[in-house]
gemmi code that builds the backbone of each chain (N, CA, C; Angstrom):
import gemmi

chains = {
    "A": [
        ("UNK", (126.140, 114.157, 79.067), (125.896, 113.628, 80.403), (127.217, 113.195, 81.031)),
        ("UNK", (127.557, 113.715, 82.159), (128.683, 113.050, 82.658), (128.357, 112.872, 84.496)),
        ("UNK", (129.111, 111.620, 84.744), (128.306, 111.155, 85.736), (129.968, 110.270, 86.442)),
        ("UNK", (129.871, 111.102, 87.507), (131.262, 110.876, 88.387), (130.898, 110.215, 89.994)),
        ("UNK", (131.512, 109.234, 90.075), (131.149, 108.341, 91.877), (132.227, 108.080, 92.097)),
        ("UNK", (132.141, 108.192, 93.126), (134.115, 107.782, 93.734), (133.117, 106.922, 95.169)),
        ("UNK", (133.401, 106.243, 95.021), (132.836, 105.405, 96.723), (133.481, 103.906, 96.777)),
        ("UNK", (133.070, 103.068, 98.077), (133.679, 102.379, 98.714), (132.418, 100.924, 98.056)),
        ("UNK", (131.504, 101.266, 97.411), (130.912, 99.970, 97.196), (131.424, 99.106, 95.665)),
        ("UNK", (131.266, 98.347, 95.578), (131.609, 97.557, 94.564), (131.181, 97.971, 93.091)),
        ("UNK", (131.544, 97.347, 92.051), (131.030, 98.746, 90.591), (130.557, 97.611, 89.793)),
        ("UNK", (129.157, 98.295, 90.039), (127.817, 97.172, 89.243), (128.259, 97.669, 87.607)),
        ("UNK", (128.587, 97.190, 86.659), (129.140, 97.492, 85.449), (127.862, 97.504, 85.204)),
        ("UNK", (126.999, 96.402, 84.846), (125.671, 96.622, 84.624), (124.703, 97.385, 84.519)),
        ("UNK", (124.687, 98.050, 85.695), (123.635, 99.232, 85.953), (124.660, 100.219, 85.486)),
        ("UNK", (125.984, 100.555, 85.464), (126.587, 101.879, 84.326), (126.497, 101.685, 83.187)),
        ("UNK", (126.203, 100.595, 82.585), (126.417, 99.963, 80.734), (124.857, 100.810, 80.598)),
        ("UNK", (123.808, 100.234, 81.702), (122.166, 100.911, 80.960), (122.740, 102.426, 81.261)),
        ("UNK", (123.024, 103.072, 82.123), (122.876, 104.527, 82.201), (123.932, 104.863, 80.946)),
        ("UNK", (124.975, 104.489, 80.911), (126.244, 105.096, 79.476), (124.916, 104.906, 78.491)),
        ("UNK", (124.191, 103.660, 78.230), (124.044, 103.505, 76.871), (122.340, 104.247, 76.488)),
        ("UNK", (121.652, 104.637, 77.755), (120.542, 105.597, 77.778), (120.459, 106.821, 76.855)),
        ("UNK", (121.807, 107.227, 77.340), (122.574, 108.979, 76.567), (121.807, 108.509, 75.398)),
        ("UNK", (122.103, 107.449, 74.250), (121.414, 107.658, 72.867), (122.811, 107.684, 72.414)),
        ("UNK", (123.854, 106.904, 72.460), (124.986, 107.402, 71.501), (124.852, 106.151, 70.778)),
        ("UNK", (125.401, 106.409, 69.590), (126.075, 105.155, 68.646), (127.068, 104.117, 69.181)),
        ("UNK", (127.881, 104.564, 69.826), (128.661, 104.120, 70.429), (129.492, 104.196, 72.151)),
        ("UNK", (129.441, 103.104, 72.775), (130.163, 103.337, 73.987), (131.371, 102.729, 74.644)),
        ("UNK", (131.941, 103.251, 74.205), (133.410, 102.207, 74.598), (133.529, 101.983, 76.270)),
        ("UNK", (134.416, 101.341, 76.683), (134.625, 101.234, 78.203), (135.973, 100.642, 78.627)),
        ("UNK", (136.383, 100.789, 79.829), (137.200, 100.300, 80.401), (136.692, 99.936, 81.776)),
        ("UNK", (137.609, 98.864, 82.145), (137.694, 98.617, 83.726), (138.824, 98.447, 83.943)),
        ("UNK", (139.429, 98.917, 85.501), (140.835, 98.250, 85.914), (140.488, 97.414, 87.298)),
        ("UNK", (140.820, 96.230, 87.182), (140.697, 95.436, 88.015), (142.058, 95.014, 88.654)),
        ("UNK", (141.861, 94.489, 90.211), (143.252, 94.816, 91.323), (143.661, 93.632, 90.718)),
        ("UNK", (145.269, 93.222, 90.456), (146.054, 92.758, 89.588), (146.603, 91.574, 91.416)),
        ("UNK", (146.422, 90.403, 91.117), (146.998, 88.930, 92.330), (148.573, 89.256, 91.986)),
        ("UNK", (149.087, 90.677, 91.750), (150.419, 90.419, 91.426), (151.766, 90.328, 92.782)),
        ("UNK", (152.417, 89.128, 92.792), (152.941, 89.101, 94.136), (152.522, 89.253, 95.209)),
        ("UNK", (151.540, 87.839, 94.960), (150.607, 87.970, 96.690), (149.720, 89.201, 97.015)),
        ("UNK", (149.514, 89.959, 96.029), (148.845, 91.212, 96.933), (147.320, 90.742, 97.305)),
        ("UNK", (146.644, 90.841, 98.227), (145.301, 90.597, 98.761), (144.350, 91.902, 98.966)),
        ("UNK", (144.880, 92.963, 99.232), (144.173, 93.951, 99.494), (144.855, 95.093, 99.130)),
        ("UNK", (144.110, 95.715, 98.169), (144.444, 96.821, 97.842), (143.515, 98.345, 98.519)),
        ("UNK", (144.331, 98.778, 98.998), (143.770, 99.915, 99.775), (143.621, 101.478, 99.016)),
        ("UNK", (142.671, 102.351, 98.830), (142.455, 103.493, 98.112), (141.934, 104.371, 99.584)),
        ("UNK", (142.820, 105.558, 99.274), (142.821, 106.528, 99.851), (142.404, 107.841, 99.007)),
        ("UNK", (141.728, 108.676, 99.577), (141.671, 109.845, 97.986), (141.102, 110.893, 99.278)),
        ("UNK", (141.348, 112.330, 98.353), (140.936, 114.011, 99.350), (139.317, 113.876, 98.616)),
        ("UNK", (138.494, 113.721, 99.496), (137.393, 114.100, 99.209), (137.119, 115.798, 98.822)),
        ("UNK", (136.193, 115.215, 97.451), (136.242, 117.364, 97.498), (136.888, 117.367, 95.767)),
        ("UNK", (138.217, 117.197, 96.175), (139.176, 117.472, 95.327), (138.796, 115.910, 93.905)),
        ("UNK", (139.042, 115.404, 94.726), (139.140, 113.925, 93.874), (137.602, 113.947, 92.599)),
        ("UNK", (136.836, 114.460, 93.396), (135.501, 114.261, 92.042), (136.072, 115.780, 91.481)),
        ("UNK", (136.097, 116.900, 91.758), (136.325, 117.523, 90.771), (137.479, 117.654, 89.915)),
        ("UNK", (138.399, 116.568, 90.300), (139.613, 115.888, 89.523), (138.870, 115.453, 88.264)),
        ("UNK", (138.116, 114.513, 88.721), (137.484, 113.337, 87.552), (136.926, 114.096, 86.596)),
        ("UNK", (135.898, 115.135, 87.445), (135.136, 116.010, 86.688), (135.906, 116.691, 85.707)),
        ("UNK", (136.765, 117.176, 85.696), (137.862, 117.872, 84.598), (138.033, 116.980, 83.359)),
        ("UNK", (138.396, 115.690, 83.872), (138.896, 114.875, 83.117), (137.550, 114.566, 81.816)),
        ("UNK", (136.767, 114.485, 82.761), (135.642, 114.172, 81.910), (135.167, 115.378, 81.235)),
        ("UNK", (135.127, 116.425, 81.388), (134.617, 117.692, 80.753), (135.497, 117.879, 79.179)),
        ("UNK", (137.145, 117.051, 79.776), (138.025, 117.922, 79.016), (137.721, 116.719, 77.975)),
        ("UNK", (137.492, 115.585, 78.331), (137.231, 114.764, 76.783), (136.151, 115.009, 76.462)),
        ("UNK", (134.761, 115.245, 77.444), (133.915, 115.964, 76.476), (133.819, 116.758, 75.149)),
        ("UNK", (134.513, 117.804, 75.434), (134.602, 118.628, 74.698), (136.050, 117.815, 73.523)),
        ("UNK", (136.706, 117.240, 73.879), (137.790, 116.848, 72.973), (137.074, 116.225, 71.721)),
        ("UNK", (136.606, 115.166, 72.242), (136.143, 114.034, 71.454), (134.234, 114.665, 71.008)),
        ("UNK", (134.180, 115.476, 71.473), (132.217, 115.882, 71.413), (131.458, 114.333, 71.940)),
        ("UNK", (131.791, 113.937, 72.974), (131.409, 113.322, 73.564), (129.544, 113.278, 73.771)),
        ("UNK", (129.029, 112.356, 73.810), (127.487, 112.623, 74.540), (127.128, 112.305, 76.002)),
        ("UNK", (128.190, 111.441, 76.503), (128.315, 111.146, 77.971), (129.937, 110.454, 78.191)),
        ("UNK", (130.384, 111.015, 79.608), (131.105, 110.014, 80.244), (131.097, 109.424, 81.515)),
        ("UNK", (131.233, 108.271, 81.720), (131.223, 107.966, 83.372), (132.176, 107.268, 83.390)),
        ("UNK", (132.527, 108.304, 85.020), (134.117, 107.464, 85.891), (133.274, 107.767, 87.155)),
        ("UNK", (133.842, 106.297, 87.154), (133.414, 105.350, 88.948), (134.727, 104.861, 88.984)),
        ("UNK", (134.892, 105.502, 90.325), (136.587, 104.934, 91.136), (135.918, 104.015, 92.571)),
        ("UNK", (136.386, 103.283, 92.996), (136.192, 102.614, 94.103), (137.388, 103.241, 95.054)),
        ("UNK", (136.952, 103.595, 96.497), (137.703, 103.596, 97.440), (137.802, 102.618, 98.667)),
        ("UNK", (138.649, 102.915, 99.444), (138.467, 101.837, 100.497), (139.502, 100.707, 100.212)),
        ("UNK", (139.026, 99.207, 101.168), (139.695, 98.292, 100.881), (138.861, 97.326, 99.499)),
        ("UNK", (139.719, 96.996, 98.682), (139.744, 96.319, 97.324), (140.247, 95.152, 97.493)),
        ("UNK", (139.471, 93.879, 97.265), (140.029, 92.668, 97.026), (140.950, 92.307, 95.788)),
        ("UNK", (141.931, 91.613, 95.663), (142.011, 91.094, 94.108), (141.428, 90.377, 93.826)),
        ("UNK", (141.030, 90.718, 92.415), (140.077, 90.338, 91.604), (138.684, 91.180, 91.582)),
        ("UNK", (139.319, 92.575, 92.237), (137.973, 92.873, 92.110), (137.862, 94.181, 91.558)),
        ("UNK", (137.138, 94.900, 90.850), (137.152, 96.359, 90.069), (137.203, 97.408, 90.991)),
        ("UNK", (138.322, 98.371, 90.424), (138.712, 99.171, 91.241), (138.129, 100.674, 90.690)),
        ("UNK", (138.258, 100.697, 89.112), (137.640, 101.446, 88.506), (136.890, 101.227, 87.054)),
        ("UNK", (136.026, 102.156, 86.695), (135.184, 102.308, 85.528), (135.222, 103.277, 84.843)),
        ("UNK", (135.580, 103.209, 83.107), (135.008, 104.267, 82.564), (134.152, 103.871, 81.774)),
        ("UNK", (133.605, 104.831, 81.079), (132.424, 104.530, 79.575), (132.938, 106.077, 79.111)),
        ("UNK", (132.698, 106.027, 77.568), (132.369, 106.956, 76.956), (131.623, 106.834, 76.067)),
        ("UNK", (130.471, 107.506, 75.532), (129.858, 107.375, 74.287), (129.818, 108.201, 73.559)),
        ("UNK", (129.993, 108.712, 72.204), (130.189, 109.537, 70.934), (129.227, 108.873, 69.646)),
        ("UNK", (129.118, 109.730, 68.895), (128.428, 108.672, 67.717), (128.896, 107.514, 67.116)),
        ("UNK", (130.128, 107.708, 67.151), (131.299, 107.143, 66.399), (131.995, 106.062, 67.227)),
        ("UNK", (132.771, 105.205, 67.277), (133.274, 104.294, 67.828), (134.951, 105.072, 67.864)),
        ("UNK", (135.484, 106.132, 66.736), (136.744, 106.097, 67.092), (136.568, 107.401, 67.947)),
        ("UNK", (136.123, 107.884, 68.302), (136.087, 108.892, 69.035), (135.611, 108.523, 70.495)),
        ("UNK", (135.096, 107.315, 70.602), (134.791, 106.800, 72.230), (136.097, 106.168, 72.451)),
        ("UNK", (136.120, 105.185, 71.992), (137.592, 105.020, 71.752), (138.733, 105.552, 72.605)),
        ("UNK", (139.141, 106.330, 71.750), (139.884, 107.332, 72.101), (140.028, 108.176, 73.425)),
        ("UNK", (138.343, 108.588, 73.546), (137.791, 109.540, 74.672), (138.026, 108.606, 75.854)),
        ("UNK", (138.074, 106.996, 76.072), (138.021, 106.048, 76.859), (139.702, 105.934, 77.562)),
        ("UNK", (140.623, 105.962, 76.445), (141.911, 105.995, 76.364), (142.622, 107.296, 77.343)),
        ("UNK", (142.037, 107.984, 76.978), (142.169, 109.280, 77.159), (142.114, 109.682, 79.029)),
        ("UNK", (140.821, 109.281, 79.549), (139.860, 109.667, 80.314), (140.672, 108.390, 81.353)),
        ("UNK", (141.306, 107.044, 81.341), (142.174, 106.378, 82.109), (143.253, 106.638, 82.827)),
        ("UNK", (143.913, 107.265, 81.358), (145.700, 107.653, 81.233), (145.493, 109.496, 81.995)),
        ("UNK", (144.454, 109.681, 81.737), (144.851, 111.008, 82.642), (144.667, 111.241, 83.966)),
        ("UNK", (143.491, 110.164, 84.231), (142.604, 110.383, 85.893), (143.898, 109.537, 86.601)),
        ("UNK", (144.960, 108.608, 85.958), (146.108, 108.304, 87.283), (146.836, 109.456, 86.986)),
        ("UNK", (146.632, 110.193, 86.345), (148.141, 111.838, 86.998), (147.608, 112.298, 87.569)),
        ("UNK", (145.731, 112.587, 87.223), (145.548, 114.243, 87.974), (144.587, 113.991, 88.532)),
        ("UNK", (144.079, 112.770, 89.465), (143.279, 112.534, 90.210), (143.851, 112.127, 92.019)),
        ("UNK", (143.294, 113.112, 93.173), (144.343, 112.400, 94.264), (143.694, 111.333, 94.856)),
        ("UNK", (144.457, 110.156, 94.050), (144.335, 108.643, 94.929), (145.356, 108.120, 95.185)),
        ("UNK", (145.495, 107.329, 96.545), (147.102, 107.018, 96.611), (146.472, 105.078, 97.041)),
        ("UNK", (147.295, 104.370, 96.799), (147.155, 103.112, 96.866), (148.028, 102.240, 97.657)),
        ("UNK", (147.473, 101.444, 98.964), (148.498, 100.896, 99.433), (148.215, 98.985, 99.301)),
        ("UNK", (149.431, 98.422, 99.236), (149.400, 97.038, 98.983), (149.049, 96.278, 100.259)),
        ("UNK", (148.367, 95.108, 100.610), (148.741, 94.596, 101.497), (149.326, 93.325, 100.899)),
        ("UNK", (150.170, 92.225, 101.548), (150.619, 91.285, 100.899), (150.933, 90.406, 102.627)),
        ("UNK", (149.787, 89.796, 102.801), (149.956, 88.834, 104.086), (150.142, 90.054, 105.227)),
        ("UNK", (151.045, 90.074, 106.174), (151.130, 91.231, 107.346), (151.314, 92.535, 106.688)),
        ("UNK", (152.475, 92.398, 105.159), (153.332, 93.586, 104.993), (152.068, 94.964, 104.299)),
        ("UNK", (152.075, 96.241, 104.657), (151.338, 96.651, 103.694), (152.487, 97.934, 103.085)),
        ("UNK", (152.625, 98.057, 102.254), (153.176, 99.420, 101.791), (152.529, 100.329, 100.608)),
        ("UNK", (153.307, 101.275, 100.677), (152.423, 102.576, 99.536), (153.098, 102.265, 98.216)),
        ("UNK", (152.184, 102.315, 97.390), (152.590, 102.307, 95.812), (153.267, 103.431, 95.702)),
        ("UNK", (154.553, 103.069, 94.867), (154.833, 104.331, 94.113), (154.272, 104.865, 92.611)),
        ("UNK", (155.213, 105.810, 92.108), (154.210, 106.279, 91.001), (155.098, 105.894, 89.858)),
        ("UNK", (154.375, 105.104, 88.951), (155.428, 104.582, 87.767), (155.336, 105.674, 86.787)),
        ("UNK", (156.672, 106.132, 85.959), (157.114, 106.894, 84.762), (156.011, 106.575, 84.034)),
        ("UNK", (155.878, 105.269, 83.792), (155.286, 104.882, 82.295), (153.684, 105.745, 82.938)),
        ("UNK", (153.386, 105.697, 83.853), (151.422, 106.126, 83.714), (152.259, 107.908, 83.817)),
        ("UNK", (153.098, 108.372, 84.089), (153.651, 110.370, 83.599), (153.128, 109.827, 81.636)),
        ("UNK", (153.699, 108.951, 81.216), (154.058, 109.063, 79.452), (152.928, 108.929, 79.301)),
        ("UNK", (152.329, 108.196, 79.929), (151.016, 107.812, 79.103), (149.700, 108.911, 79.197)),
        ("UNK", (149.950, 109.563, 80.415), (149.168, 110.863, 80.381), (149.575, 112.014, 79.595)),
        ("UNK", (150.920, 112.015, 79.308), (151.169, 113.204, 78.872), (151.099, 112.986, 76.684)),
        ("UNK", (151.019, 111.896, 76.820), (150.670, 111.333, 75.169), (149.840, 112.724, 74.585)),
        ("UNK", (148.854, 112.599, 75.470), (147.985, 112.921, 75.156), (147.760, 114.824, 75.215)),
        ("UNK", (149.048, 115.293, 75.875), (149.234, 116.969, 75.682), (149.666, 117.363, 74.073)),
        ("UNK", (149.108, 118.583, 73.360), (149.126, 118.642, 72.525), (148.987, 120.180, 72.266)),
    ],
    "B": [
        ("UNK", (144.819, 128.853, 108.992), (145.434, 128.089, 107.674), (145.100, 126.187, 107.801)),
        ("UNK", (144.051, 125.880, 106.973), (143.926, 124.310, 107.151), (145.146, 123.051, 106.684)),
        ("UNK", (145.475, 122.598, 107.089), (146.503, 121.664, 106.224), (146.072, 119.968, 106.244)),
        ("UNK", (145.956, 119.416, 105.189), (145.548, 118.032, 105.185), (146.496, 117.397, 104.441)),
        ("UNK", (146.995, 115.859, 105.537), (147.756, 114.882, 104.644), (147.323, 114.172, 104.281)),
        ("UNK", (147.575, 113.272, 103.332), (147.180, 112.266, 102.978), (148.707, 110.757, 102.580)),
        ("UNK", (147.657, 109.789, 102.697), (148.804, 108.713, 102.500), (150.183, 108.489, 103.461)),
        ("UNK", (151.266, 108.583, 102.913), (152.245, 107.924, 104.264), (152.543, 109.372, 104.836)),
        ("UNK", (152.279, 110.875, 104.191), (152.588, 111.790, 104.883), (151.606, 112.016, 106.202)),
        ("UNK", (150.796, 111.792, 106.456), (149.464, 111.474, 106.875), (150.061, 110.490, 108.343)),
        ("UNK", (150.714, 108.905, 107.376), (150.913, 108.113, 108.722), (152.142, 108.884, 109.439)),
        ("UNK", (153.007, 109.453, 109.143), (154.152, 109.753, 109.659), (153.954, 110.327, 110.908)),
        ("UNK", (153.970, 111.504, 110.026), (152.559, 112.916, 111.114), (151.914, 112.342, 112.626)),
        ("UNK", (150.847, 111.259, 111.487), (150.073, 110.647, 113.102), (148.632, 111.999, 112.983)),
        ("UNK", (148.557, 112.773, 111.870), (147.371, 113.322, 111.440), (147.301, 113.444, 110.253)),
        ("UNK", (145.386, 113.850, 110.479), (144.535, 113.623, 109.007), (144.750, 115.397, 108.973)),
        ("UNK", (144.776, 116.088, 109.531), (145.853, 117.397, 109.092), (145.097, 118.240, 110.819)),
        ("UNK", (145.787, 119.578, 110.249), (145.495, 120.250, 111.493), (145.709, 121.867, 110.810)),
        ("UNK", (145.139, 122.766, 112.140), (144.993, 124.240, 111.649), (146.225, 125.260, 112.268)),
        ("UNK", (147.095, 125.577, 111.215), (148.272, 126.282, 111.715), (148.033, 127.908, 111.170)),
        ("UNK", (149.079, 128.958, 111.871), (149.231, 130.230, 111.312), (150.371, 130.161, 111.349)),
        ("UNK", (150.985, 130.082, 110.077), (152.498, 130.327, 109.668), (153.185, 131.785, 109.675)),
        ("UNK", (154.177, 132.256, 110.667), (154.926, 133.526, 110.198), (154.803, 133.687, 109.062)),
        ("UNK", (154.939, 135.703, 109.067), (154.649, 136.011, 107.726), (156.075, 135.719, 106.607)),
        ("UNK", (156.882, 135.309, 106.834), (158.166, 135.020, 106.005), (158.010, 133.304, 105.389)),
        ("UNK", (156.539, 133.067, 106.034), (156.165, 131.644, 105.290), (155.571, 132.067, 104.085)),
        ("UNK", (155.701, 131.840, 102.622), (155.567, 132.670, 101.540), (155.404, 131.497, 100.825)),
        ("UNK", (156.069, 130.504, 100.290), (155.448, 129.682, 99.600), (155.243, 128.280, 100.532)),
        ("UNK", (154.788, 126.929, 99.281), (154.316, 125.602, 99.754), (155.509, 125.293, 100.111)),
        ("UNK", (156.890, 125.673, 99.724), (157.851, 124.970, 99.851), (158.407, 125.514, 101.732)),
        ("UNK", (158.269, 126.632, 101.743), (158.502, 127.637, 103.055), (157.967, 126.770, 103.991)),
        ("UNK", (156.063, 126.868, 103.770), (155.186, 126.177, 104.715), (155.837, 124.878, 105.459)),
        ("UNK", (156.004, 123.711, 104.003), (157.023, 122.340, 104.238), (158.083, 122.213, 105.496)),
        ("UNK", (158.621, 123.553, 104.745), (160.050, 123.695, 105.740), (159.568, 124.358, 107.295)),
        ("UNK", (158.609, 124.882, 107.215), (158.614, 125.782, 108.899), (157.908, 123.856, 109.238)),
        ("UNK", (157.153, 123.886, 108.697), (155.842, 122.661, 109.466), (157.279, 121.280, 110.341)),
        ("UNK", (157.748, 121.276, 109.185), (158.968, 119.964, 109.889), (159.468, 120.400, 111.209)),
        ("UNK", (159.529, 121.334, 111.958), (160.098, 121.436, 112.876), (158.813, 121.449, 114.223)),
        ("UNK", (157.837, 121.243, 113.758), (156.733, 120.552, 114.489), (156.820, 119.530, 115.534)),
        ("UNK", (157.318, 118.015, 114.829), (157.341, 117.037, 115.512), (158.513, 116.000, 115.005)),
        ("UNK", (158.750, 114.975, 115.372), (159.550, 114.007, 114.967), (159.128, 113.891, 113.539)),
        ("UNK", (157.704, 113.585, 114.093), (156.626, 113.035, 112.748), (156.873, 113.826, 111.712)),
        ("UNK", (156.739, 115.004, 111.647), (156.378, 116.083, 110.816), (157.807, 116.266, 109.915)),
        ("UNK", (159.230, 115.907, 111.348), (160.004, 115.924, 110.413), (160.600, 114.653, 109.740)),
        ("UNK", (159.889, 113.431, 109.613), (160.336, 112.563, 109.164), (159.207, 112.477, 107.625)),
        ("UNK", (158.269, 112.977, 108.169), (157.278, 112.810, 107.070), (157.831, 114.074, 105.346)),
        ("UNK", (158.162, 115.176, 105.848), (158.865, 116.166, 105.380), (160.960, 116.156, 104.619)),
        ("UNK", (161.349, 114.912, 104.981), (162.626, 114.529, 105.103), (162.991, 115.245, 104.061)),
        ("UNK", (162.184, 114.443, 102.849), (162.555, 114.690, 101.525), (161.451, 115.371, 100.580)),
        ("UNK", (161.424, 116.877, 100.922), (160.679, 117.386, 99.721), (160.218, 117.135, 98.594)),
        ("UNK", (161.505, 116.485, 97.442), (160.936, 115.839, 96.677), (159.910, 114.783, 96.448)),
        ("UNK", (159.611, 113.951, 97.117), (159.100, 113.103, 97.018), (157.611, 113.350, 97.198)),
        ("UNK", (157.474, 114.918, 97.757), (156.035, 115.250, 98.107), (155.274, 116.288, 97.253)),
        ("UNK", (154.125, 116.175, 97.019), (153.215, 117.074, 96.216), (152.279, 117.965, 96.628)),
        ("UNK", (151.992, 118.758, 96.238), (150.852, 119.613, 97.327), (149.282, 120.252, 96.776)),
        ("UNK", (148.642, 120.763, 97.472), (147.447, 121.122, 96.890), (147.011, 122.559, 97.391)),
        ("UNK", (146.266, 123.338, 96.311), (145.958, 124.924, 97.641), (144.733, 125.038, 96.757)),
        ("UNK", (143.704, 124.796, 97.874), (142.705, 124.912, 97.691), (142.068, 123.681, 96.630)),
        ("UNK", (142.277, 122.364, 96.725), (142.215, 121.604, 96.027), (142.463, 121.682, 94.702)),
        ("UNK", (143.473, 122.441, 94.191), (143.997, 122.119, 93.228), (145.416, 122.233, 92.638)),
        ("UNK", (146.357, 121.425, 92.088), (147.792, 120.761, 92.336), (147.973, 121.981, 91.711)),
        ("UNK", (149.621, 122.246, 93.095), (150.559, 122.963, 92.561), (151.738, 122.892, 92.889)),
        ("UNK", (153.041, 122.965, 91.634), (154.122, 123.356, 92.238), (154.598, 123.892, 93.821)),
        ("UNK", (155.577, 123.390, 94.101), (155.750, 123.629, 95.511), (156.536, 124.629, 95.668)),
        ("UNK", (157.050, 125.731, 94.807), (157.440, 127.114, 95.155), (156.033, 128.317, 94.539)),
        ("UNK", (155.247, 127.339, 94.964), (153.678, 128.603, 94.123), (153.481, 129.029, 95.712)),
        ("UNK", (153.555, 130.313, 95.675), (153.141, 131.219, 96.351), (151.583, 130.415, 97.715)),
        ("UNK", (151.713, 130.751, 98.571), (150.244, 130.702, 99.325), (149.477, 131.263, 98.805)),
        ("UNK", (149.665, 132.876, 99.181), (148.333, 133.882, 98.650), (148.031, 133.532, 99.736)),
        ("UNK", (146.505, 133.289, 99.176), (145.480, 133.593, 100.563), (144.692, 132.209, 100.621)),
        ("UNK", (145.663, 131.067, 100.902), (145.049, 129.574, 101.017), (144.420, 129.815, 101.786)),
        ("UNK", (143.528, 128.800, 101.675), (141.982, 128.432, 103.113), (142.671, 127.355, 103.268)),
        ("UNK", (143.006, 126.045, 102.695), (143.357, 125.189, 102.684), (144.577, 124.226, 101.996)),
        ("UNK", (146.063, 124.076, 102.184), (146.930, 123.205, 101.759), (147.373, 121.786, 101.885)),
        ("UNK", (146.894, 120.894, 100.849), (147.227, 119.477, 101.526), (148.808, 119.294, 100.744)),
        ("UNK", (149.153, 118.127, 101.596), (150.614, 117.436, 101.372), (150.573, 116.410, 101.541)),
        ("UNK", (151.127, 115.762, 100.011), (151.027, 114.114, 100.107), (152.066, 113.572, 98.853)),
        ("UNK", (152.060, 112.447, 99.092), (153.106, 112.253, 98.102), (152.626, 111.981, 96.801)),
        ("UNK", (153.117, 111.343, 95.406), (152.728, 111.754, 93.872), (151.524, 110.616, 94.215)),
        ("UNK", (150.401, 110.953, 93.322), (149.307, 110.225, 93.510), (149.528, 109.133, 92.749)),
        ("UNK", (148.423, 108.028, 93.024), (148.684, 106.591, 92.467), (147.167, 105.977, 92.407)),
        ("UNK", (146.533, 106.541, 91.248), (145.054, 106.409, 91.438), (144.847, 105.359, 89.989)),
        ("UNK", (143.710, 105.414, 89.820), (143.394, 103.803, 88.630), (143.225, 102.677, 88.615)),
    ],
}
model = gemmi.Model(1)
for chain_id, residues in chains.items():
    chain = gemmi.Chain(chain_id)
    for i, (resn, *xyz) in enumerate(residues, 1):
        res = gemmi.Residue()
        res.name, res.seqid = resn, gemmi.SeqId(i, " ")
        for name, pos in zip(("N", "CA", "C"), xyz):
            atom = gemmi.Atom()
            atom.name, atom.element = name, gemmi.Element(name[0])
            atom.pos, atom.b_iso = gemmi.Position(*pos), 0.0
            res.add_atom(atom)
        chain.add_residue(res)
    model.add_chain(chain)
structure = gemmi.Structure()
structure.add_model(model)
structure.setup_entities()
């Protein structure tokens, strides 16, 4: 089962924990990334190509499917304006196994910031500017080429 | 030929993209880049620095000396910053 939302409403973890944990797996690992109060920022802004962007995710998720023999994954991205403190994105994975969700969870983060198009802008009081793209999230996606 | 920006290539511009026919000596993403800058102020401030920009044909990322072919659609934007 894999189950991809990219939208502008807020991410009920809740109602994704029952659908991840429905699949029947042994195990479901998860992540969230939540917008970081770092240097005043107040609003974090997500921009993304509709179209492109879910069948970004969709890859991502197919390709740990099959990596890990996955039984489900879900990625929920939030777009729009983002408060801090508030979830910007979601994954789950479930496998039988715990090291293989794990993993598939790890995996399915570090790749959707290379090859997913979202671009992020800061606001911080009047100023707003565009994120750039840090080296370390290139290493951390590419860990994982093999 | 569709073209969509996104992000600050997008604000520069002053569009969410628009529909061009590039001479036939426009051959790759990098060509396209280079004819499109001579568009507008915008176009060429948004375009300054090649590097800094990434592209898409047909929603899906490519190098910026990959050939057109027969795009329906090329976006240009700078390296993504999603997560």
């Amino acid at each position: 089962m894999i189950r991809i939302h990219v939208g502008p409403e807020s991410i009920d973890i809740a109602y994704e924990m029952v659908r991840a944990e429905a699949a029947g797996a042994g195990a479901v690992a998860t992540f969230a990334g939540v917008v970081r109060p770092d240097d005043g920022v107040t609003i974090l802004e997500l921009e993304h190509y509709p179209g492109m962007t879910e069948a970004a995710l969709e890859a991502v998720a197919r390709t740990a499917q099959t990596r890990w023999s996955l039984v489900g994954v879900t990625i929920v991205h939030r777009v729009g304006a983002i408060r801090a403190g508030e979830r910007i994105v979601f994954v789950a994975t479930s496998a039988s196994h715990r090291a293989a969700a794990l993993e598939a969870c790890a995996y399915c983060i570090d790749r959707l910031k290379t090859d997913a198009p979202f671009w992020k802008r800061e606001t911080r009081g009047s100023d707003a500017r565009w994120v750039e793209p840090r080296a370390t999230d290139d290493a951390a996606a590419q860990r994982w080429e093999r | 030929m569709d073209i969509l920006y996104f992000a600050w290539v997008r604000e520069r511009i002053g569009l969410r993209g628009e529909r061009v026919n590039p001479p036939t000596e426009v051959v790759s993403v990098a060509d396209l880049i280079a004819w499109l800058a001579s568009r507008s102020a915008g176009h060429a401030a948004a375009f300054a620095d090649p590097a800094r920009l990434r592209a898409a044909i047909d929603q899906r990322f490519v190098v910026l000396d990959t050939p057109l072919g027969r795009a329906r659609e090329v976006a240009l934007f700078p390296p993504v910053t999603g997560g």
